[in-house]
SEPA-965690 format. One record per residue (C-alpha): residue in one letter; x, y, z. Coordinates in steps of 0.001 Angstrom, whole numbers, padded with zeros to 6 digits. Example, Ala and Ser with C-alpha at 12.3 -4.5 7.8 and 13.67 -1.06 7.14 Angstrom:
% SEPA-965690
+------+---------+---------+---------+
! tiza !       u !       v !       w !
+------+---------+---------+---------+
!    A !  012300 ! -004500 !  007800 !
!    S !  013670 ! -001060 !  007140 !
+------+---------+---------+---------+
//
This chain:
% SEPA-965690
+------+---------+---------+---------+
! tiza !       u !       v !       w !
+------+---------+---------+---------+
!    X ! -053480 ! -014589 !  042944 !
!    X ! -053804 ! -015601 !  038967 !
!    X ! -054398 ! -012730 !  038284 !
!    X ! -051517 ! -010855 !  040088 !
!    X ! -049245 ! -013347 !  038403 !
!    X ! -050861 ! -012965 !  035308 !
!    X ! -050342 ! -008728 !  035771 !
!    X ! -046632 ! -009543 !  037059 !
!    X ! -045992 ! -011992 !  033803 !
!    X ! -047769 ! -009408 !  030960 !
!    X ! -045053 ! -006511 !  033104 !
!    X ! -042142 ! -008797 !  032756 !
!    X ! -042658 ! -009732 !  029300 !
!    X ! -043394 ! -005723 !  028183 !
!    X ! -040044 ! -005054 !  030145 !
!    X ! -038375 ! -007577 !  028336 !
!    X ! -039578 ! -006444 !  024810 !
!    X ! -038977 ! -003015 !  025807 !
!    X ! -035310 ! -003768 !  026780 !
!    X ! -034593 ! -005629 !  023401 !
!    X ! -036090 ! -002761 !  021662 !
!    X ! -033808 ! -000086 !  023073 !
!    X ! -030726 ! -002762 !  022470 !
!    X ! -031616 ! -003459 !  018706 !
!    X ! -032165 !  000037 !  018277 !
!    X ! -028606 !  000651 !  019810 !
!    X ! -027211 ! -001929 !  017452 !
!    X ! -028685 !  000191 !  014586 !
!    X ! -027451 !  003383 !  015767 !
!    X ! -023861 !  002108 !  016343 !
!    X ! -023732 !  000129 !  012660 !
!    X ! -025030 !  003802 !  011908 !
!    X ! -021778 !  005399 !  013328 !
!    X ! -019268 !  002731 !  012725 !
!    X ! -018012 !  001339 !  009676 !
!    X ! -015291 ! -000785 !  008469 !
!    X ! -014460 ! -000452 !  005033 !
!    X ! -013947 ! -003290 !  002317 !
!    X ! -012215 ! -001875 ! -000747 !
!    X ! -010057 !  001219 ! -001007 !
!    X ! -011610 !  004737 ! -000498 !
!    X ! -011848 !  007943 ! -001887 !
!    X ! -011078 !  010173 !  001010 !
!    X ! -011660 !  014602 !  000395 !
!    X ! -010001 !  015103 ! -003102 !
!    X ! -006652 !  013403 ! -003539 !
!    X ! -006414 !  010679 ! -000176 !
!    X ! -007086 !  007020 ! -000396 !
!    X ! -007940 !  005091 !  002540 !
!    X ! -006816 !  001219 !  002463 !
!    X ! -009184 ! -001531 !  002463 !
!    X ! -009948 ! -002498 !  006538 !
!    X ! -009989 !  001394 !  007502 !
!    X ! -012294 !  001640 !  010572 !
!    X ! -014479 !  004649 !  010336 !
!    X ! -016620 !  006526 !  013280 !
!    X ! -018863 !  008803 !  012501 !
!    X ! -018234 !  011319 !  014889 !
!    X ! -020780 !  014146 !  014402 !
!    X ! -022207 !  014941 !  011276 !
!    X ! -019303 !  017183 !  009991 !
!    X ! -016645 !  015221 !  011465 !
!    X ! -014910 !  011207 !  011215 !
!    X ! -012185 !  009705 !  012683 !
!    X ! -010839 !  006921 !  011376 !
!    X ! -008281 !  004236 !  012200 !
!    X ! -005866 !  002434 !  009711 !
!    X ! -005480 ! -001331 !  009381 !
!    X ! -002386 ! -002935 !  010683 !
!    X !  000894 ! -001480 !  009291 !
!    X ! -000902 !  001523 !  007590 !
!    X !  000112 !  004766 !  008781 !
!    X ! -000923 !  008634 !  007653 !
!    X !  002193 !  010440 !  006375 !
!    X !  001786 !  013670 !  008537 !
!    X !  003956 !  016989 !  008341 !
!    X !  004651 !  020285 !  009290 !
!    X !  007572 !  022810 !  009212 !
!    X !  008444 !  022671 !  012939 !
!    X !  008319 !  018882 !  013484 !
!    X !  009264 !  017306 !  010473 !
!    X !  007666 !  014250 !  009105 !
!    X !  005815 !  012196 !  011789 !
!    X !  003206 !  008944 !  011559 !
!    X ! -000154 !  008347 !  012869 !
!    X ! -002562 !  004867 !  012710 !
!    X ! -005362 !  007692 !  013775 !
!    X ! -006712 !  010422 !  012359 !
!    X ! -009774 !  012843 !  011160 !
!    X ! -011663 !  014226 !  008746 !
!    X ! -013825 !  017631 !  008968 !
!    X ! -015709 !  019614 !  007159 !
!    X ! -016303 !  023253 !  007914 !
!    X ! -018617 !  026577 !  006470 !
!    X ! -017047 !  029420 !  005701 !
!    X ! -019774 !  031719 !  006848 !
!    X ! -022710 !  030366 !  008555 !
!    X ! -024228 !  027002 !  009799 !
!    X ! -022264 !  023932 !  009041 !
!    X ! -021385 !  021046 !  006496 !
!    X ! -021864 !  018053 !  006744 !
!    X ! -019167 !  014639 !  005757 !
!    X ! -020777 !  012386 !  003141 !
!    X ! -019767 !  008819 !  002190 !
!    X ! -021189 !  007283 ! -001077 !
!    X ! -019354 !  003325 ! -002106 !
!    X ! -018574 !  005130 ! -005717 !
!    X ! -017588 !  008760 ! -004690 !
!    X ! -015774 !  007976 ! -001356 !
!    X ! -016208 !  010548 !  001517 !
!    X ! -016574 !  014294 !  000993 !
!    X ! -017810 !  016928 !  001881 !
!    X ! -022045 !  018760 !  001730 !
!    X ! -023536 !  021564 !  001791 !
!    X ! -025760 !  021157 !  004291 !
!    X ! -027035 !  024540 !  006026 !
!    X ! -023770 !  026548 !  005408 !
!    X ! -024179 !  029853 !  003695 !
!    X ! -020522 !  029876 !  002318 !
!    X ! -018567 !  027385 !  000680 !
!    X ! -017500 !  023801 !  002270 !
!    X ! -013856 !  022805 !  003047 !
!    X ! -012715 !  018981 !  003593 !
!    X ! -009555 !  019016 !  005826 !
!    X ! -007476 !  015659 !  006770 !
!    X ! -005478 !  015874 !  009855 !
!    X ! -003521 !  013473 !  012602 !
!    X ! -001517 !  014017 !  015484 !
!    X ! -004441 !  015335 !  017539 !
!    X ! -005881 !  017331 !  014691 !
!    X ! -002865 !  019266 !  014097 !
!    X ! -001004 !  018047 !  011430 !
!    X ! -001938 !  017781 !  008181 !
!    X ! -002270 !  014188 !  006099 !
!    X ! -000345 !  014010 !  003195 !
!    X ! -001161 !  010126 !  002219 !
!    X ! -000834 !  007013 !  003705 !
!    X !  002447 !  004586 !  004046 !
!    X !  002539 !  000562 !  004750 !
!    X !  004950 ! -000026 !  007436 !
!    X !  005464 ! -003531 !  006681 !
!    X !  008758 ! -003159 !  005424 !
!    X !  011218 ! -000259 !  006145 !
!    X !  013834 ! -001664 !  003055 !
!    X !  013925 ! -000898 ! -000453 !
!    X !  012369 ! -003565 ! -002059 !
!    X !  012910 ! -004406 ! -006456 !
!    X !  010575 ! -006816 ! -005824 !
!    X !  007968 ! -008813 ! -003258 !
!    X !  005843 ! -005306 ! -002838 !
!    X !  003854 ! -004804 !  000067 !
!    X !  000223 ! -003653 ! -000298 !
!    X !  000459 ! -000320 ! -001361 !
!    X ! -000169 !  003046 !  000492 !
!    X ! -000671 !  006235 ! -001844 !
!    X !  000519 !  009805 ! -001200 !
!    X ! -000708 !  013704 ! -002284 !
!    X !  001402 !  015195 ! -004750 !
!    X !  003107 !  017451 ! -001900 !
!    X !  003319 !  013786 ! -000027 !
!    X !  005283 !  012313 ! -002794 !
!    X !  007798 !  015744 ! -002074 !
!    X !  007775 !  015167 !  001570 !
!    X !  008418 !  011683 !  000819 !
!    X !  011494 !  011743 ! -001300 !
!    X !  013101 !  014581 !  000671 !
!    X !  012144 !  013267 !  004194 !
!    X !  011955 !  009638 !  004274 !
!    X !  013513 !  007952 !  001424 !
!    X !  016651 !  010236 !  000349 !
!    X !  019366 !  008338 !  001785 !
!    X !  017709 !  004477 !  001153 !
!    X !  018016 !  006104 ! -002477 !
!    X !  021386 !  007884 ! -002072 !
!    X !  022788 !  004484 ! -001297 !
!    X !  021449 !  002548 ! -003647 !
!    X !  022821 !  005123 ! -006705 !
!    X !  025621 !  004797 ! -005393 !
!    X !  026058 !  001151 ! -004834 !
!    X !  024643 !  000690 ! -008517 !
!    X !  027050 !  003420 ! -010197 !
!    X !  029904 !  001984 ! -007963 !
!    X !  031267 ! -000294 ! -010870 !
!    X !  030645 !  002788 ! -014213 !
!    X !  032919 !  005641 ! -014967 !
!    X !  029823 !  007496 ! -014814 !
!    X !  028919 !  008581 ! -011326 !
!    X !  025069 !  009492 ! -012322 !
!    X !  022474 !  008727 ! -014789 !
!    X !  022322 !  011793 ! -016146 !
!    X !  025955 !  012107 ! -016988 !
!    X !  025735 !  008361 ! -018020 !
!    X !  022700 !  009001 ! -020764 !
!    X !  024585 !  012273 ! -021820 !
!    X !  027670 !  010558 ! -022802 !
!    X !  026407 !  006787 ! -023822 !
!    X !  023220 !  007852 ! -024692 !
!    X !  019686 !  006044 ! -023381 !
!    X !  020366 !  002587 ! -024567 !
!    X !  022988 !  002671 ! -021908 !
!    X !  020467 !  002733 ! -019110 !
!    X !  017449 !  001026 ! -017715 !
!    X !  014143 !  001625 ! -015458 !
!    X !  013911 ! -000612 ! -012380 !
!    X !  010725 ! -000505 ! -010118 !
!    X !  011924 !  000056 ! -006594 !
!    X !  009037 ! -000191 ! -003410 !
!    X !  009412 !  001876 ! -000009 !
!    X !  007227 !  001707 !  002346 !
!    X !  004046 !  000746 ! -000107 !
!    X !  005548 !  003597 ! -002025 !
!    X !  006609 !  002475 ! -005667 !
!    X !  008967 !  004474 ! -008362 !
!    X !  011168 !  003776 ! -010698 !
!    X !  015085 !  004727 ! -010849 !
!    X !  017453 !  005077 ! -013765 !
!    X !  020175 !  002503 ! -012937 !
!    X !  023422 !  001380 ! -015808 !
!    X !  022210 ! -001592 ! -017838 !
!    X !  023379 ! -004985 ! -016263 !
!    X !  022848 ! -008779 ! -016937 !
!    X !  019775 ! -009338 ! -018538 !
!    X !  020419 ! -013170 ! -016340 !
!    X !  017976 ! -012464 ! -013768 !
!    X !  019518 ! -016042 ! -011935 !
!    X !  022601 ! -013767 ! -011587 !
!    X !  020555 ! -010683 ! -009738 !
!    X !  020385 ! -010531 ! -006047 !
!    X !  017081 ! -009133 ! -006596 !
!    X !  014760 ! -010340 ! -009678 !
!    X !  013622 ! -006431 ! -010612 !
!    X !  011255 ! -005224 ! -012941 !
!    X !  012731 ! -003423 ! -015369 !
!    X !  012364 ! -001738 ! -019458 !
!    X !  013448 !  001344 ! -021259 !
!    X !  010946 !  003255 ! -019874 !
!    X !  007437 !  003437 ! -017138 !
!    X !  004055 !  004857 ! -018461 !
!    X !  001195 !  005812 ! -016487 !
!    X ! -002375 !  005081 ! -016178 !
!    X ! -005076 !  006804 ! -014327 !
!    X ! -008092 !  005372 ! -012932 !
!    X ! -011948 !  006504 ! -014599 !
!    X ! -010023 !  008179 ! -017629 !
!    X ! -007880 !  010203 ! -015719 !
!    X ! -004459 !  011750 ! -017130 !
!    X ! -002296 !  010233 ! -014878 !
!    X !  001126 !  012359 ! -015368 !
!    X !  004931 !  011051 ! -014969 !
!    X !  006684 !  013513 ! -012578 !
!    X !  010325 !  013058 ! -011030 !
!    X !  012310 !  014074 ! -007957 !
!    X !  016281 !  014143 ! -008772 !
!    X !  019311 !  013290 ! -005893 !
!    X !  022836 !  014694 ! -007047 !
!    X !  022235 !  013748 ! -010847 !
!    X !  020331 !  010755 ! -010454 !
!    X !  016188 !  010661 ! -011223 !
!    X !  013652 !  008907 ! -009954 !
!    X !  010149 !  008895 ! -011601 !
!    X !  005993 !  008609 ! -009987 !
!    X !  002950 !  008415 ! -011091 !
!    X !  000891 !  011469 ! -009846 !
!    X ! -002352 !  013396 ! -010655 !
!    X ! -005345 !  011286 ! -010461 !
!    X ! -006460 !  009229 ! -007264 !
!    X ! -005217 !  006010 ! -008325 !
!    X ! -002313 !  005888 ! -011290 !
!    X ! -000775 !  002238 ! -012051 !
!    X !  003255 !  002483 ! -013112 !
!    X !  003775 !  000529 ! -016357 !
!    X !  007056 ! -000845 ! -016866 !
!    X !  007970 ! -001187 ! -020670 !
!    X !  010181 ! -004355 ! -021538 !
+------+---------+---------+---------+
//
């Protein structure tokens, strides 16, 4: 009998050990497969994902990943139009044989390796059920134009930032120019800074949806007590890219009136000048 119990005990414990060595090594393989991330990330060649991104490793050339709370991709095609997506994907795919495989390194961000393909490796973003294409990513937070009290901020492709001022933001922007030429015998900036010249207008730093650019508005009352919102504003915005980049100063125009982004690198910061 002691020694059946003594068999049935050294069983039970083996079991046991057994059982907590399958579930640790499932705990390994899922931290394996399942990341959150805690700072912004590189994502391919020109996305950022936001800080509290949720990341699955999927296979090894594929990860789909899930926004934080009002972050959404910017997704678009011809047919549909604009659209927004919390979930998406990443892939990577050979162009001849074999397959690639997704990397992630803290420094680099996520990309794309070699692998076993034969041909060349392609990283491609995508939402809506792998359909659409990701141009960038947008805080929902706030759906006004904002001069000041930004939300965190989402970034966008350079094609995003197109999509973004012809889709989303055009009439937010339409009325505000005209609401702030409403009171000048000038009915746009550029007819305004033709005639009165540049002293005659200033930069503000406007936010849409985590989105931030600056718009050429008539000078007014340097009182900011007297403002219904406390902008930031100068003669002019620089940029600034991130590791040495040349971050570049593009604009997108709406009947005469010009608003102006930092593009090119990953990460560009807007400077206002006072």
């Amino acid at each position: 009998q002691v020694v059946t119990i003594t068999i049935f005990t050294t069983i039970f414990f083996f079991v046991r050990c057994e059982n907590q060595e399958i579930t640790q090594q499932k705990e390994v393989e899922e931290n394996l497969s399942f990341t959150i991330l805690e700072q912004e990330t590189k994502l391919g060649d020109d996305l950022i994902l936001p800080e509290g991104s949720k990341i699955n490793f999927i296979s090894e050339s594929q990860i789909d990943i899930e926004l934080p709370p009002n972050f959404k991709f910017l997704l678009f095609d011809e047919r549909d139009g604009v659209s927004y997506s919390s979930k998406g994907s990443y892939s990577c795919t050979c162009s001849a044989q074999n397959s690639c495989k997704v990397f992630y390194n803290p420094r680099e961000g996520f990309g794309c390796l070699q692998n076993s393909c034969t041909g060349s490796c392609t990283g491609t973003p995508s939402g809506g059920g792998g359909i659409k294409r990701i141009y960038g990513t947008v805080n929902t937070q706030s759906n006004d134009l904002l001069g000041d009290n930004f939300t965190k901020s989402g970034h966008l492709t350079h094609k995003g930032y197109e999509i973004f001022f012809k889709e989303i933001v055009y009439k937010k922007l339409n009325d505000f120019f005209k609401f702030a030429f409403s009171e000048n015998d000038f009915k746009n900036s550029t007819d305004l800074i033709a005639n009165k010249g540049e002293e005659s207008v200033t930069n503000v730093v406007l936010q849409y949806m985590g989105i931030s650019f600056s718009a050429i508005v008539p000078n007014f009352d340097n009182e900011s007590d007297n403002q219904l919102i406390n902008f930031t504003r100068g003669p002019s915005i620089s940029c600034t890219g991130n590791n040495g980049c040349n971050c570049t100063k593009d604009k997108f125009c709406i009947l005469g009136n010009c608003v102006y982004f930092c593009d090119g690198c990953t990460t560009c910061t807007m400077t206002v000048k006072q």
